[in-house]
N, C-alpha and C positions, 0 to 999 in steps of 0.2 A: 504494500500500500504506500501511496506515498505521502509524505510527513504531513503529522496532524499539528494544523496550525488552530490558533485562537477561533478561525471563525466557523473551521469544522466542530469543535468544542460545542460553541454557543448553536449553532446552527443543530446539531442532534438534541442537542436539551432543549431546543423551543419545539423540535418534532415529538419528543416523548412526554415532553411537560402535562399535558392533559389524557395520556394513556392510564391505564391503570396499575399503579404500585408494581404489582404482581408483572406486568407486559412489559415493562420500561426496559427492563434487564434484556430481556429478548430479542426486542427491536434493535437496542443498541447492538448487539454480537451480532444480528441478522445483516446491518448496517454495516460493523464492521467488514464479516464475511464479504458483504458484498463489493467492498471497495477495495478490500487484497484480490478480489478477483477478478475485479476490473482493471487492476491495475499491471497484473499477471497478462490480461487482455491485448490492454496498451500496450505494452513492452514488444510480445507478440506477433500483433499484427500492424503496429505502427499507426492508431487510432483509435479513437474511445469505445467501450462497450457500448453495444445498441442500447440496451438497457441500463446498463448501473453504472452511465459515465467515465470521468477521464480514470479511477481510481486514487480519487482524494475523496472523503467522509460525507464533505459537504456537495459533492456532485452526488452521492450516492443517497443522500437524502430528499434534495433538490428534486431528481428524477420521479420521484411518486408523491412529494407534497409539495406547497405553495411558502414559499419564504412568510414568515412574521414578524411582525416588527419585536426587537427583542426588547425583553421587560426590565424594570429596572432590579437591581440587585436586593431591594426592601421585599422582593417577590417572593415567599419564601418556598413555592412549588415551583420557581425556577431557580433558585438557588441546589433546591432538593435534587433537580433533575445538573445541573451541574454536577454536582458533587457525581452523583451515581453515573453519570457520564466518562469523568475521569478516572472514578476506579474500576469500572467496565474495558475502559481502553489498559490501564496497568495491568488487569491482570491476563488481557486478550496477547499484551505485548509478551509478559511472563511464562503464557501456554508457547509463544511462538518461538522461544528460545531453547 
Protein backbone atom coordinates (compact mmCIF):
# COMPACT_ATOMS: atom_id res chain seq x y z
CA UNK A 1 0.00 0.00 0.00
CA UNK A 2 1.39 3.18 -0.34
CA UNK A 3 2.14 5.57 2.77
CA UNK A 4 -0.66 6.43 4.92
CA UNK A 5 -0.77 10.04 5.10
CA UNK A 6 -2.82 12.52 7.50
CA UNK A 7 -5.60 12.80 5.14
CA UNK A 8 -6.07 8.89 4.56
CA UNK A 9 -6.30 8.87 8.58
CA UNK A 10 -9.12 11.52 8.75
CA UNK A 11 -10.77 10.54 5.60
CA UNK A 12 -11.43 6.54 6.89
CA UNK A 13 -12.66 7.99 10.24
CA UNK A 14 -15.27 10.34 8.80
CA UNK A 15 -16.20 6.87 6.46
CA UNK A 16 -16.61 4.76 9.74
CA UNK A 17 -17.69 7.52 12.08
CA UNK A 18 -21.43 6.74 11.80
CA UNK A 19 -21.11 2.76 11.31
CA UNK A 20 -21.77 0.65 14.04
CA UNK A 21 -19.01 0.16 17.16
CA UNK A 22 -19.10 -3.45 16.25
CA UNK A 23 -18.48 -2.61 11.88
CA UNK A 24 -15.87 0.12 12.27
CA UNK A 25 -13.05 -2.49 12.81
CA UNK A 26 -14.16 -4.35 9.78
CA UNK A 27 -14.44 -1.74 7.38
CA UNK A 28 -11.28 -0.27 8.36
CA UNK A 29 -9.14 -3.93 7.56
CA UNK A 30 -11.75 -4.37 4.45
CA UNK A 31 -10.29 -0.68 3.48
CA UNK A 32 -7.05 -1.46 4.34
CA UNK A 33 -7.09 -4.83 2.28
CA UNK A 34 -8.34 -3.04 -0.40
CA UNK A 35 -5.64 -0.49 -0.95
CA UNK A 36 -2.46 -3.09 -0.45
CA UNK A 37 -4.31 -4.59 -3.32
CA UNK A 38 -4.79 -1.98 -5.37
CA UNK A 39 -1.70 -0.92 -4.86
CA UNK A 40 -0.08 -4.40 -5.71
CA UNK A 41 -2.50 -3.50 -8.88
CA UNK A 42 -0.65 -0.21 -9.72
CA UNK A 43 2.67 -1.59 -9.52
CA UNK A 44 1.58 -4.31 -12.00
CA UNK A 45 -0.14 -3.09 -14.44
CA UNK A 46 1.01 0.48 -14.54
CA UNK A 47 -2.45 2.13 -13.50
CA UNK A 48 -5.12 2.35 -10.83
CA UNK A 49 -7.42 -0.57 -9.82
CA UNK A 50 -10.88 -0.25 -11.75
CA UNK A 51 -12.36 -0.59 -8.41
CA UNK A 52 -10.37 0.30 -5.40
CA UNK A 53 -8.09 3.09 -6.91
CA UNK A 54 -4.43 4.40 -7.03
CA UNK A 55 -3.67 2.11 -3.67
CA UNK A 56 -3.60 4.87 -1.13
CA UNK A 57 -6.51 4.41 1.96
CA UNK A 58 -8.01 7.52 0.90
CA UNK A 59 -8.63 6.44 -2.90
CA UNK A 60 -9.80 3.23 -1.50
CA UNK A 61 -12.41 4.90 0.46
CA UNK A 62 -13.39 7.67 -1.84
CA UNK A 63 -14.29 4.90 -4.52
CA UNK A 64 -17.62 3.63 -2.66
CA UNK A 65 -18.57 6.94 -0.53
CA UNK A 66 -18.88 10.61 -0.85
CA UNK A 67 -16.08 12.91 0.80
CA UNK A 68 -17.53 14.83 4.20
CA UNK A 69 -16.68 17.80 5.57
CA UNK A 70 -14.57 16.71 8.55
CA UNK A 71 -15.63 17.53 12.08
CA UNK A 72 -14.16 19.31 14.56
CA UNK A 73 -11.86 17.50 17.11
CA UNK A 74 -14.66 18.57 20.22
CA UNK A 75 -16.56 15.48 18.03
CA UNK A 76 -16.11 12.85 20.37
CA UNK A 77 -17.52 9.98 17.77
CA UNK A 78 -14.85 11.23 15.50
CA UNK A 79 -12.20 11.44 17.69
CA UNK A 80 -13.48 7.78 18.79
CA UNK A 81 -13.29 6.77 15.05
CA UNK A 82 -9.72 8.34 14.84
CA UNK A 83 -8.40 6.61 17.43
CA UNK A 84 -9.66 3.09 16.33
CA UNK A 85 -8.44 4.02 12.83
CA UNK A 86 -4.80 4.37 13.94
CA UNK A 87 -4.75 1.27 15.97
CA UNK A 88 -6.44 -0.79 13.20
CA UNK A 89 -3.69 0.49 10.62
CA UNK A 90 -0.73 -0.57 13.74
CA UNK A 91 -1.77 -3.56 14.16
CA UNK A 92 -2.62 -4.31 10.06
CA UNK A 93 1.11 -2.95 9.69
CA UNK A 94 2.31 -5.44 12.62
CA UNK A 95 0.38 -8.70 10.83
CA UNK A 96 2.24 -7.47 7.61
CA UNK A 97 5.69 -7.92 9.18
Amino acid sequence: MRTITHGDVTTVARAVRGLPPDEQRRVILKLLDRAHAADLFRKKFGRAHPFWGNGSLMAAVLVDTRAWAEPFLSDISYLEALSLVIDTVLDWRRRAQ
